[in-house]
C-alpha positions in Angstrom: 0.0 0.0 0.0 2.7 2.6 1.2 4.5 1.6 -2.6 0.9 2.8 -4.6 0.8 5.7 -2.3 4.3 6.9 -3.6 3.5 5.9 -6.5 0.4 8.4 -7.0 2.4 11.1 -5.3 5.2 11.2 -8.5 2.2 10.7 -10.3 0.3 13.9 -9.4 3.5 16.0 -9.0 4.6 15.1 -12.6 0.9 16.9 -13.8 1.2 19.2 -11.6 4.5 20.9 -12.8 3.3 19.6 -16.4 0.6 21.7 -16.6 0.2 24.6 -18.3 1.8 28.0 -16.8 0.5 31.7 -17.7 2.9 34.2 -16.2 1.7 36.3 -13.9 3.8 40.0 -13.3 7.0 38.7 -11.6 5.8 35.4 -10.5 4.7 32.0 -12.2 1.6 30.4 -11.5 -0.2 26.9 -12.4 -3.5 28.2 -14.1 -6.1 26.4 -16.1 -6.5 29.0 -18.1 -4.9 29.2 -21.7 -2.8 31.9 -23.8 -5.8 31.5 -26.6 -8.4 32.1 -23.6 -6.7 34.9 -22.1 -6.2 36.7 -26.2 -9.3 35.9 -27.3 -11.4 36.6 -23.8 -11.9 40.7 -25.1 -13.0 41.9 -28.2 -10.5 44.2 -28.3 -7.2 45.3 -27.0 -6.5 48.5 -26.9 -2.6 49.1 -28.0 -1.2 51.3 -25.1 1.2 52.5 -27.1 2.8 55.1 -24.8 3.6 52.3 -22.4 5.7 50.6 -24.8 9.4 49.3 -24.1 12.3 48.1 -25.4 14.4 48.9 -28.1 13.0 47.1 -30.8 9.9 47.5 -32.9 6.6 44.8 -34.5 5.9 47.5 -37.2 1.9 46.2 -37.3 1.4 47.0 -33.7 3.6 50.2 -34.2 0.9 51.2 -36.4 -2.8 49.5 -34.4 -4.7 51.5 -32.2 -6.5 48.2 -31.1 -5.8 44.5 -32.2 -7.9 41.4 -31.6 -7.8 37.6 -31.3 -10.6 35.6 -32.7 -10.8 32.0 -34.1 -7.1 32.0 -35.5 -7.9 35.4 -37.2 -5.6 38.8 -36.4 -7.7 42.3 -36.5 -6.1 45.9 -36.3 -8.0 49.1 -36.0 -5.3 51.3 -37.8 -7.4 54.3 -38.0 -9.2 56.4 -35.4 -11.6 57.7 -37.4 -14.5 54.7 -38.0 -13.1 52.8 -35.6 -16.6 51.2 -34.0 -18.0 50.7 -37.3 -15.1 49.3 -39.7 -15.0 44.9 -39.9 -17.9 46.0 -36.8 -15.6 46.9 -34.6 -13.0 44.7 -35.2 -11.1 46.6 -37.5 -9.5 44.4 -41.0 -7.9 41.3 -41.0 -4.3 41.8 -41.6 -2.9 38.3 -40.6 -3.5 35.2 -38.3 -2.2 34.1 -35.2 -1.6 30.4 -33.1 -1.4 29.9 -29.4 -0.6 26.0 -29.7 3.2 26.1 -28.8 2.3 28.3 -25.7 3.7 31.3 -26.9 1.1 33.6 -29.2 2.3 33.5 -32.6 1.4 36.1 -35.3 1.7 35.9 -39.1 1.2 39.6 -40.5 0.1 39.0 -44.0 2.9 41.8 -45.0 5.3 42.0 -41.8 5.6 38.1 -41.4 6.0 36.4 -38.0 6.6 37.5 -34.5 6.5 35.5 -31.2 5.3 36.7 -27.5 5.4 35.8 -25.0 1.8 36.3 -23.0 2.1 38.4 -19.6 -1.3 38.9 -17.2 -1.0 41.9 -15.3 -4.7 42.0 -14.1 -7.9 41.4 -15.1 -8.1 43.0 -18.6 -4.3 44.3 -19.0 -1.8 41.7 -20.1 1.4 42.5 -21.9 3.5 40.9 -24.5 7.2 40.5 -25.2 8.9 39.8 -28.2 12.4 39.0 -26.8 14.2 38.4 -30.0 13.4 42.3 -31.3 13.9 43.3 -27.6 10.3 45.0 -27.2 7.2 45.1 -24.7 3.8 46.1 -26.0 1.2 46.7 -22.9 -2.6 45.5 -24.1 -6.0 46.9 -22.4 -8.8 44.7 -23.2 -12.3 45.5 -24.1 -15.5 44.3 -25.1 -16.8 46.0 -28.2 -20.0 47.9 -25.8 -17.8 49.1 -23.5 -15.0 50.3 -25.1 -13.4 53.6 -24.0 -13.2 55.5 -26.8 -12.8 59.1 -24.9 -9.4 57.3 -24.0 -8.4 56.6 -27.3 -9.4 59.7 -29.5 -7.4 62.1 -26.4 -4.3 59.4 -25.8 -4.0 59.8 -29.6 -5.0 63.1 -30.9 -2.1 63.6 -32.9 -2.6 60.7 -35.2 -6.4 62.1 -35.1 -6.1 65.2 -36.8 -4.1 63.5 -39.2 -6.6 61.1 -40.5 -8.0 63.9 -42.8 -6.6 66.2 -45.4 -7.8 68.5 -44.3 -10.2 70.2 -42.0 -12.9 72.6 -42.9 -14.1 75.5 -40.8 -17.7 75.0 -40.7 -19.0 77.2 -38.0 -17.9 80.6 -36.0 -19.6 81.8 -33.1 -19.4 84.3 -30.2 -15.8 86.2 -29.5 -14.4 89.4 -31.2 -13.6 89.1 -34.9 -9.8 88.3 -35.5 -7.9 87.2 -38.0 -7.9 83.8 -37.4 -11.8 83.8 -38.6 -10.8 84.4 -42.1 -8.4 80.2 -41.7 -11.1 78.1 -43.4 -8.9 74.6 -43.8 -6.3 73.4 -41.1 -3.8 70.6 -42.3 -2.6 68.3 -39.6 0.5 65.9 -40.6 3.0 63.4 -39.5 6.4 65.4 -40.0 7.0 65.0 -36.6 3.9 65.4 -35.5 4.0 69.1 -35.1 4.2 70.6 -38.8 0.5 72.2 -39.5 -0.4 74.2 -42.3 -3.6 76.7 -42.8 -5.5 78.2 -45.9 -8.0 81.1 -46.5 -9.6 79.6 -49.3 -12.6 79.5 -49.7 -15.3 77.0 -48.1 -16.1 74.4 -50.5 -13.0 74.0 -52.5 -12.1 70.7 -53.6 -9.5 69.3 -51.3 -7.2 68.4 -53.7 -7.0 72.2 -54.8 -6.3 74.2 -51.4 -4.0 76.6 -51.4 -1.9 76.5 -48.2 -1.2 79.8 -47.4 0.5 79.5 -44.3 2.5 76.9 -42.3 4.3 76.4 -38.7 4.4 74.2 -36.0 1.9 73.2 -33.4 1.9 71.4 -30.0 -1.1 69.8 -28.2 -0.8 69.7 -24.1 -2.9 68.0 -21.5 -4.8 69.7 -19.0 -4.8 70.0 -15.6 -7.8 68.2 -13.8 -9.4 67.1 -17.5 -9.1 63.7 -19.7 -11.3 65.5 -22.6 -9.9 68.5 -23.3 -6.0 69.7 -24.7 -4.5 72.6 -25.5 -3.3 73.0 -28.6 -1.2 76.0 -29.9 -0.6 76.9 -33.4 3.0 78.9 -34.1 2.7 80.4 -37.2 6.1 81.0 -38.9 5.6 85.0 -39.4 5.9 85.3 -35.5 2.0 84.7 -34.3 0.6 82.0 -31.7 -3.0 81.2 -31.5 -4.5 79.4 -28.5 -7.6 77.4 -28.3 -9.2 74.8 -26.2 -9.4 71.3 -28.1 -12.2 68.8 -27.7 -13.5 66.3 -29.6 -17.6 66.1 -31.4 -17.3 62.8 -32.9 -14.6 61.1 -35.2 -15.0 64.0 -37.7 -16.0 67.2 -36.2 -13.3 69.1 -33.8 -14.3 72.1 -31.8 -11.6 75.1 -30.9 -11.9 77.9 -28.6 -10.4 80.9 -28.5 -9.7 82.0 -25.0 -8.4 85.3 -26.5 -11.2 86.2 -28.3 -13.5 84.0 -26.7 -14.3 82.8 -30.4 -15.8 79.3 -30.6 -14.4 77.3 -34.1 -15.9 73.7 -35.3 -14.1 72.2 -38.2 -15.4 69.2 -39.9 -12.7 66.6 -41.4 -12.7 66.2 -45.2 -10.2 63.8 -46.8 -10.4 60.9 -44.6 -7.0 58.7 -45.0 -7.4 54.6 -44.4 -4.8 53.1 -43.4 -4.3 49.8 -44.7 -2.4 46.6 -43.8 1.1 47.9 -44.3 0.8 51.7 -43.3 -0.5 52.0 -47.1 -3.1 54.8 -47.1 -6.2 55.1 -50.1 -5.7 58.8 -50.0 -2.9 60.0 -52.2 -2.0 62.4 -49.6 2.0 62.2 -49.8 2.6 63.6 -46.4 0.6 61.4 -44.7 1.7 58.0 -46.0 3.3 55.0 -44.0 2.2 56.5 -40.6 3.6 54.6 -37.5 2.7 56.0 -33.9 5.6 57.3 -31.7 5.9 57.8 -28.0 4.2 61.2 -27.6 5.1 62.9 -23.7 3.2 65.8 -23.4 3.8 68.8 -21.3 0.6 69.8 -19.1 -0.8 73.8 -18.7 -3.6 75.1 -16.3 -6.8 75.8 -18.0 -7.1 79.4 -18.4 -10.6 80.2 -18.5 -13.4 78.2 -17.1 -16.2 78.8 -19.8 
């Protein structure tokens, strides 16, 4: 009796050291739950891209605002605007992906393969490391009704104004006239993510005809006490700064206000820029092709005037 004993003892240690391990921040854990379980448990994860670490780059993620997991199939949202409504929610399929060898394995139809390996950090964050490119991408997970998208368009408000060729004043109200009334398009693009350009043509031209009449640099800052609402400052190269208040409509309407003037702007995107599977846009909008997200660290200001 005392020999079956020991015997069922090396038996149940053996399955328990054999079974399958999910690493838990800093510590390893026996859990029956799988890699595909834990990818495929939200309908989205949201690509927490200012997290990020390492040294190395996975150019699709570089370039998703949210990936997803389902039935051996890999979605990316690589545009703001739509997101909610393109592949319903999903995004488009831009590869496939296999848990099997307990690592999560991607094929990106156009980047190829990259391994991770699968990190929990709570209950919808998880993160995943691709140790031979030396980089760390931090996930937030998501069910398509509850998705935060207030987090996204104001985490990512850059890569927002740039998903248009340009934006079309479409309504002035209150404040004392100035000159910035007479700006009827703003241009938003990726040259470092702080080149802008502005034209007083007038409403209604074709896009594809605006004359830019000016150009500078801007910068968007975060503001005290808010999560929906930045700053964003326009340095025109003659000398001039304008100020305004930024917040978000919807994913194509943008309102700025003037604290100066007390003006109140709405600008409606025209020109809206897909981006595809490899960063490829349908627009032919030069300046905004093969967009990847970079680390973006804003500064913060007080809020100047409480409207």
């Amino acid at each position: 009796m005392k020999t079956l004993k020991l015997l069922f003892a090396f038996l149940f240690i053996g399955v328990l050291f054999s079974s399958c391990e999910i690493v838990l921040e800093d510590e390893y854990y026996n859990d029956p739950v799988s890699i595909e379980e834990i990818v495929s448990g939200y309908d989205l994860w949201y690509v927490d891209y200012h997290r990020t670490t390492g040294t190395g780059d996975v150019p699709f993620l570089s370039k998703a605002f949210t990936i997803s997991f389902l039935n051996g199939r890999l979605y990316a949202n690589n545009n703001i605007v739509d997101i909610g409504r393109t592949g319903n929610g999903l995004g488009i399929v831009v590869g496939n992906y296999s848990t099997r060898g307990g690592f999560l394995e991607t094929r990106h139809d156009l980047d190829g393969r990259f391994d991770f390996d699968v990190y929990e950090i709570s209950a919808n964050e998880i993160k995943i490391t691709d140790n031979y490119n030396n980089v760390t991408y931090y996930l937030i997970g998501y069910q398509r009704n509850n998705f935060d998208y207030d987090k996204l368009f104001y985490e990512n408000i850059e890569y927002f104004l740039q998903e248009y060729v340009a934006w079309e004043s479409v309504s002035i109200t209150g404040g004392v006239p100035n000159a910035f009334d007479d700006e009827n398009y703003l241009q938003f693009t990726p040259e470092n993510n702080t080149t802008f350009y502005s034209s007083q043509d007038a409403n209604g031209t074709n896009i594809d005809a605006i004359n830019w009449d000016f150009v500078g640099s801007y910068q968007i800052y975060d503001v005290t006490g808010y999560t929906d609402l930045k700053i964003l400052t326009l340095n025109y190269d003659g000398g001039s700064t304008e100020e305004f208040e930024l917040s978000v409509i919807n994913d194509s309407r943008i309102r700025l206000y003037n604290v100066d003037s007390q003006s109140t702007y709405e600008f409606d995107g025209n020109g809206f820029i897909q981006y595809l599977k490899g960063g490829k846009t349908k627009a032919s909008a030069v300046r905004n092709s093969g967009r990847k997200r970079t680390k973006i660290v804003r500064e913060t200001k007080e809020r100047r005037h409480l409207k």
